[in-house]
Residue frames relative to the residue before (quaternion, step in Angstrom):
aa qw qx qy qz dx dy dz
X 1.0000 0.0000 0.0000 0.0000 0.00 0.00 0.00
X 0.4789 0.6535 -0.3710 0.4537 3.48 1.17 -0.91
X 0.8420 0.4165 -0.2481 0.2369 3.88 0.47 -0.95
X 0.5773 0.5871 -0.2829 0.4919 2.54 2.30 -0.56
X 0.5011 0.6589 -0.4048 0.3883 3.35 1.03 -0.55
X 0.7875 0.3031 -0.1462 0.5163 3.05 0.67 -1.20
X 0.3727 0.4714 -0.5540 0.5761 3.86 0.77 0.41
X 0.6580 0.4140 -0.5442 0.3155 3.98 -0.41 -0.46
X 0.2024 -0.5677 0.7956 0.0614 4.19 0.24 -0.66
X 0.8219 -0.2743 0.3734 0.3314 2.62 -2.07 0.00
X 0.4263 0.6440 -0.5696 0.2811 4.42 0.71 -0.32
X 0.3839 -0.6257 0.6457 0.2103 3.59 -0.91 0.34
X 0.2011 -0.7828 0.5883 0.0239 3.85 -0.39 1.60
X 0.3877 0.5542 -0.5986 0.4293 3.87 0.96 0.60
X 0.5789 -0.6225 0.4448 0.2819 3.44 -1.21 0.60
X 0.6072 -0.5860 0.4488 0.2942 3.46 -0.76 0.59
X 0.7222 -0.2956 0.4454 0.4390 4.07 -1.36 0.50
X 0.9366 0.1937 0.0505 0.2876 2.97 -0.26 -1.49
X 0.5434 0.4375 -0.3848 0.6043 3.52 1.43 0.68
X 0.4148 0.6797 -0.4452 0.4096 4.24 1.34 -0.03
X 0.4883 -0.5808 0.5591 0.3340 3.75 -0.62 1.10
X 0.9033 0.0217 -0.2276 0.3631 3.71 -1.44 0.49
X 0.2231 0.8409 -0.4575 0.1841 3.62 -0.32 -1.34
X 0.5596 0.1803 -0.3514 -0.7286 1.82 -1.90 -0.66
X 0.7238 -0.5705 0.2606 0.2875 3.32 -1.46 0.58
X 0.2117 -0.7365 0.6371 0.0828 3.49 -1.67 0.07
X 0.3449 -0.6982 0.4816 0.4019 3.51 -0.14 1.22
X 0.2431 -0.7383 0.6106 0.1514 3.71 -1.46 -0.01
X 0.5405 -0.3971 0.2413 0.7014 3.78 1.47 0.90
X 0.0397 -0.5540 0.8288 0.0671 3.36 -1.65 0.26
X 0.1663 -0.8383 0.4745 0.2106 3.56 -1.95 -0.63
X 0.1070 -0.7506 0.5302 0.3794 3.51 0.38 -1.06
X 0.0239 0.7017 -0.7104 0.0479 3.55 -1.24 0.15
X 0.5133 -0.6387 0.4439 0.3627 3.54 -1.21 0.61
X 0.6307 -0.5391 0.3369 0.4452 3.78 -0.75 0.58
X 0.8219 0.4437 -0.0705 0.3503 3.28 -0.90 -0.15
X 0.5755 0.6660 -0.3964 0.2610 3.14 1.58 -0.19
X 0.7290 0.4404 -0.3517 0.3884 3.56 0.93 -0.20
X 0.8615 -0.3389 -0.0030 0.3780 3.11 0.67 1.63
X 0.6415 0.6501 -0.3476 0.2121 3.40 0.99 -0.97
X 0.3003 -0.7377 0.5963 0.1005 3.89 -0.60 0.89
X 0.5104 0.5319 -0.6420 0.2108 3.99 -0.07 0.27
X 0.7918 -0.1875 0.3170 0.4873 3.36 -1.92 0.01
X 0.7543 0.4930 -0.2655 0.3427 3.42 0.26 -1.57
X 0.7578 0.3767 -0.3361 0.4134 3.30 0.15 -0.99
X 0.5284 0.7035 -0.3225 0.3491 3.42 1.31 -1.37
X 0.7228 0.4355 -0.2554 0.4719 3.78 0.99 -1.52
X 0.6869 0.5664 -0.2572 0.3758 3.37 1.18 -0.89
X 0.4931 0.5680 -0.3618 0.5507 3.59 1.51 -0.31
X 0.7169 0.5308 -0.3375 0.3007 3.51 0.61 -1.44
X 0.5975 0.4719 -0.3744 0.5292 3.93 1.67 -1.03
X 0.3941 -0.6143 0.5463 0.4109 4.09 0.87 -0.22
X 0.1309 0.7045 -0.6797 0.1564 4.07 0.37 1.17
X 0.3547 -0.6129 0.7028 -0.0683 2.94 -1.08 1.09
X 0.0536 -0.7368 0.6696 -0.0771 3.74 -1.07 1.35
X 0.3101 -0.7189 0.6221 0.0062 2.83 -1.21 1.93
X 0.0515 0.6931 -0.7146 -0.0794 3.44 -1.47 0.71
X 0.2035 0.7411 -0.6300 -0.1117 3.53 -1.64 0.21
X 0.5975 -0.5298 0.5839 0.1461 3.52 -1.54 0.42
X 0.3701 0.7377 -0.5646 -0.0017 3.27 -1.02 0.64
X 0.2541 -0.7917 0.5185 0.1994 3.90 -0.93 0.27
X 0.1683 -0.7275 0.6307 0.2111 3.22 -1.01 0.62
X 0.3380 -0.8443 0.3100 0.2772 3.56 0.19 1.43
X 0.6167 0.2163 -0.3241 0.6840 4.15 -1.20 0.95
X 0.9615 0.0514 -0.1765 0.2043 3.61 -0.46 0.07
X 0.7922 -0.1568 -0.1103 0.5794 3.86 0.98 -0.12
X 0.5912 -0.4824 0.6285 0.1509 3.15 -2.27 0.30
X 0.2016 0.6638 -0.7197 0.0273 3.52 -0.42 0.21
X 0.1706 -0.5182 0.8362 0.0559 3.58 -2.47 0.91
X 0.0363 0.6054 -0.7792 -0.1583 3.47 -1.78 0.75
X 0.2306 -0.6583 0.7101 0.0964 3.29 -1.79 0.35
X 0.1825 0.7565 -0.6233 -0.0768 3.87 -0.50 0.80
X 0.2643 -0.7692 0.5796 0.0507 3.44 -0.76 1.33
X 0.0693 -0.7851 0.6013 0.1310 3.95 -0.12 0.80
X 0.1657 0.8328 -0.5241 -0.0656 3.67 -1.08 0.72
X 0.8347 -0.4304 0.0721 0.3359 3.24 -1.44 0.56
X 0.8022 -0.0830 -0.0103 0.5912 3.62 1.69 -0.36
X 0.8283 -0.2426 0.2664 0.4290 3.67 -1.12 0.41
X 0.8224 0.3940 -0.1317 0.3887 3.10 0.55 -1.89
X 0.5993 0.4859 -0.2754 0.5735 3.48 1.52 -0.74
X 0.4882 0.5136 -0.5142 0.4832 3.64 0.64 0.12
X 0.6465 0.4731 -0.3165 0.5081 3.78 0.17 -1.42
X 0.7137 0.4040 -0.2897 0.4934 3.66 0.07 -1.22
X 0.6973 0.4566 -0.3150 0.4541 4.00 0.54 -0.43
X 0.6770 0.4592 -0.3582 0.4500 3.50 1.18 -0.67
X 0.6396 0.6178 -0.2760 0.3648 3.26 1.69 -0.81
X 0.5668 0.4836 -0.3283 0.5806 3.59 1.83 -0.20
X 0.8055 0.3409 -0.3288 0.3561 3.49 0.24 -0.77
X 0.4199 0.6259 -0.4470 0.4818 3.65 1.61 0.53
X 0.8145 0.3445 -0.2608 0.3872 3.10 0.61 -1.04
X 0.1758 0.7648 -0.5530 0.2799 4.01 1.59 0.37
X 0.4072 -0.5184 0.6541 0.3708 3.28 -1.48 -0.16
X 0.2760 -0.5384 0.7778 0.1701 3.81 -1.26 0.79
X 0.1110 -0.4429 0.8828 0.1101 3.22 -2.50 0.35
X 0.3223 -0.4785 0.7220 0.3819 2.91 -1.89 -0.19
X 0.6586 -0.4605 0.4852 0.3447 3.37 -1.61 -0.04
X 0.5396 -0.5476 0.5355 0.3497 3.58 -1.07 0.45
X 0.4204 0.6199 -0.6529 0.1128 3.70 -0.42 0.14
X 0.5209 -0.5680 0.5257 0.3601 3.19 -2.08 1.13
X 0.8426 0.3621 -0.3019 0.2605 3.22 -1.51 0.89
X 0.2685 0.8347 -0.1009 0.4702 2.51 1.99 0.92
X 0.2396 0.7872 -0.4899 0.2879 3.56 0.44 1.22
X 0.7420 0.4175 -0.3385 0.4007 3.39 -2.08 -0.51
X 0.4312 0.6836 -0.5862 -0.0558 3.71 0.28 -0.75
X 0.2677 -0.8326 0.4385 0.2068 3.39 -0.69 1.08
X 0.6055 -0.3769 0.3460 0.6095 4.52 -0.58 -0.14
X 0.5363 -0.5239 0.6418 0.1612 3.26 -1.76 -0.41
X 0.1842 0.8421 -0.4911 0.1259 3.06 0.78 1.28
X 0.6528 -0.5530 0.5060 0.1097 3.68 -1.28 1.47
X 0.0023 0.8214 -0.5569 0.1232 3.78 0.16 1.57
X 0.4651 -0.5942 0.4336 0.4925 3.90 -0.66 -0.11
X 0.7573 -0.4410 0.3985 0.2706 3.10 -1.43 1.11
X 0.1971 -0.5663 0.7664 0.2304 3.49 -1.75 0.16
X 0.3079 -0.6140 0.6316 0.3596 3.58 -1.39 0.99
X 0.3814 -0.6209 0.6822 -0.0609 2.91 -2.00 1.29
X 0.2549 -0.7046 0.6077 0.2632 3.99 -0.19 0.91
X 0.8616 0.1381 -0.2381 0.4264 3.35 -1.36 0.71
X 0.7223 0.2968 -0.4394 0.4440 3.67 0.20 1.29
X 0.7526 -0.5574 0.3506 0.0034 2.88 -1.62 0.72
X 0.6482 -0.0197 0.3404 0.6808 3.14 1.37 -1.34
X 0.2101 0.6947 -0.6566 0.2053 3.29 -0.57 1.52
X 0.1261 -0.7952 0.5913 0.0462 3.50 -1.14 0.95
X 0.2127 -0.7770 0.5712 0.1570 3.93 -0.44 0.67
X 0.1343 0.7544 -0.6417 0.0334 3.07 -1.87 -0.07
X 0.3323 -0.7964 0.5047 0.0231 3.69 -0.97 1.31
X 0.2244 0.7651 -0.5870 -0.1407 3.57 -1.06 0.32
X 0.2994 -0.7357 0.5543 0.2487 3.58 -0.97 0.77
X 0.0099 -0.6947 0.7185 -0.0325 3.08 -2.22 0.59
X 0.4061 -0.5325 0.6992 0.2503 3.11 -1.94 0.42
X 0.2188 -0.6585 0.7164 -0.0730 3.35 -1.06 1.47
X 0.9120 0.0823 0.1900 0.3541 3.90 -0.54 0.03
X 0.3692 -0.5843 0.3529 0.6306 3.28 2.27 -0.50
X 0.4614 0.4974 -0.5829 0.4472 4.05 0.89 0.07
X 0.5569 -0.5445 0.6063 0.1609 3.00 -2.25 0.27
X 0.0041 0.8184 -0.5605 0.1270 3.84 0.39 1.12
X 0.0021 -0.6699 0.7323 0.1220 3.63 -1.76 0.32
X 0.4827 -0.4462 0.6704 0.3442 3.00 -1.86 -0.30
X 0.1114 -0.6770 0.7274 0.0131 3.57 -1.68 0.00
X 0.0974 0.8169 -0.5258 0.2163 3.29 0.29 1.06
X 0.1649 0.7814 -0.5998 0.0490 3.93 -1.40 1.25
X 0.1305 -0.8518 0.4942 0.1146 2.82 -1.13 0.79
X 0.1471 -0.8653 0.4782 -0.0307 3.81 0.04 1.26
X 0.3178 -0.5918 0.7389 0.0532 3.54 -1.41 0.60
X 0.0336 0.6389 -0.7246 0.2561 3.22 -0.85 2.06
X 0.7790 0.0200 0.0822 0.6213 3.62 -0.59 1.34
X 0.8626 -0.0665 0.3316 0.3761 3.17 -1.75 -1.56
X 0.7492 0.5122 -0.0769 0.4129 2.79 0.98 -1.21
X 0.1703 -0.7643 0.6169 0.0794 3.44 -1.41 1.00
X 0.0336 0.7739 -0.6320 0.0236 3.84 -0.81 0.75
X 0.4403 -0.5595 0.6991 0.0658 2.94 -1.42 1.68
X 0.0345 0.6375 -0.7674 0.0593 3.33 -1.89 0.59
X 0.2324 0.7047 -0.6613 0.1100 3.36 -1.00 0.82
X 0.0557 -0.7939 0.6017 -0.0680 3.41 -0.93 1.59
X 0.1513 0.8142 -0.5605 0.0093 3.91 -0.35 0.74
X 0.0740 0.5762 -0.8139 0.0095 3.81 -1.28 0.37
X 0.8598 -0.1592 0.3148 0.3691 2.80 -2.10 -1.31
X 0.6695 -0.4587 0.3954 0.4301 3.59 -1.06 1.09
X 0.7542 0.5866 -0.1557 0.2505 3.69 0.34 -1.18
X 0.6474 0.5986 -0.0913 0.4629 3.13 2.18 -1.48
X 0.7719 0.4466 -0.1649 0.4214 2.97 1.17 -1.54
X 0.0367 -0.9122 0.4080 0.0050 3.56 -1.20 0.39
X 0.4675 -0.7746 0.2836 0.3178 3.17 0.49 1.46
X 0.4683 0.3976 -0.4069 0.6761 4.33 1.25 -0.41
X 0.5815 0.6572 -0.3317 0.3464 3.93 -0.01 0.05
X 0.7526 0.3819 -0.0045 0.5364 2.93 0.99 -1.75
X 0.5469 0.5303 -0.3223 0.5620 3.52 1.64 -1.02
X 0.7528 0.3138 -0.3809 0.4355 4.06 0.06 -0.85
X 0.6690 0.4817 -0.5147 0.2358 3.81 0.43 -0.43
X 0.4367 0.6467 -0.3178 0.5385 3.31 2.33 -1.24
X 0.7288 0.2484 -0.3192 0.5526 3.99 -0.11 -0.46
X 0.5501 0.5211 -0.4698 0.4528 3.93 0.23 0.30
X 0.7845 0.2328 -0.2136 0.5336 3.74 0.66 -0.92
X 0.6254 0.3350 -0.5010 0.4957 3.63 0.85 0.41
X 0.3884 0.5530 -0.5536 0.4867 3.96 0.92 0.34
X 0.8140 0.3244 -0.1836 0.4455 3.98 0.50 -1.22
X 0.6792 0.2149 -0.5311 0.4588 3.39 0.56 0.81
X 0.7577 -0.6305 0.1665 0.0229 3.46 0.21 1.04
């Protein structure tokens, strides 16, 4: 795993527009950046800097009906994955500013969907009023290997679907190998 990590460089290891289960999608920018850059100092992140892991984000819309964010976070072992998912759970979340925004309900911790290829997955929902529609978030965070990946997909209450969110999440942990 150690070589693959370090085979990504600077490539963004989120899955491409056009390789995302339904849709269809449109990327919405994505990036890479070296782990750890926004400050954080634990063991984990610390060991994960030392292999040069390299965190991939991208954006994408499936247009009239959802948002989706991935986050793949490669670290230095198994165990530092779990411990990394267990920090970037406990982050504070915002929602995005967007006019027509309201209602924004808590982040409330729902049972998981099982996810083929991971270890440790933890879920979690938040509703809003988007526009006067009823909207949520869907949001997981899983341990695959080394590697943590974030997923968060929200639209209307009606659009989104928690099997949805589970096949696009077991699609990008199928492509990193």
């Amino acid at each position: 795993m150690l070589a693959q990590v370090r085979s990504i460089g600077s490539r963004n290891a989120c899955l491409a527009a056009g390789e995302l289960p339904g849709g269809p999608w449109a990327a919405r920018g994505g990036r890479t950046y070296r782990t750890g850059a926004s400050g954080s100092t634990s063991e984990a992140i610390t060991r994960a800097r030392a292999i040069r892991s390299v965190t991939s984000v991208r954006g994408y819309q499936e247009v009239g009906r959802a948002d989706l964010f991935i986050q793949v976070i490669p670290f230095a072992s198994p165990e530092d994955a779990r411990g990394g998912l267990t920090e970037l759970r406990g982050l504070p979340r915002t929602m995005p500013q967007s006019k027509g925004l309201s209602d924004v309900g808590e982040l409330r911790t729902v049972a998981p969907p099982t996810i083929a290829g991971t270890t440790h997955v933890e879920a979690a929902e938040q509703a809003f009023l988007l526009d006067g529609e009823h909207s949520r978030t869907l949001t997981v965070w899983c341990v695959a290997g080394q590697t943590v990946v974030v997923a968060a997909l929200g639209g209307r209450s009606e659009a989104i679907r928690w099997p949805q969110l589970a096949e696009i999440v077991e699609a990008q942990v199928a492509a990193l190998g």
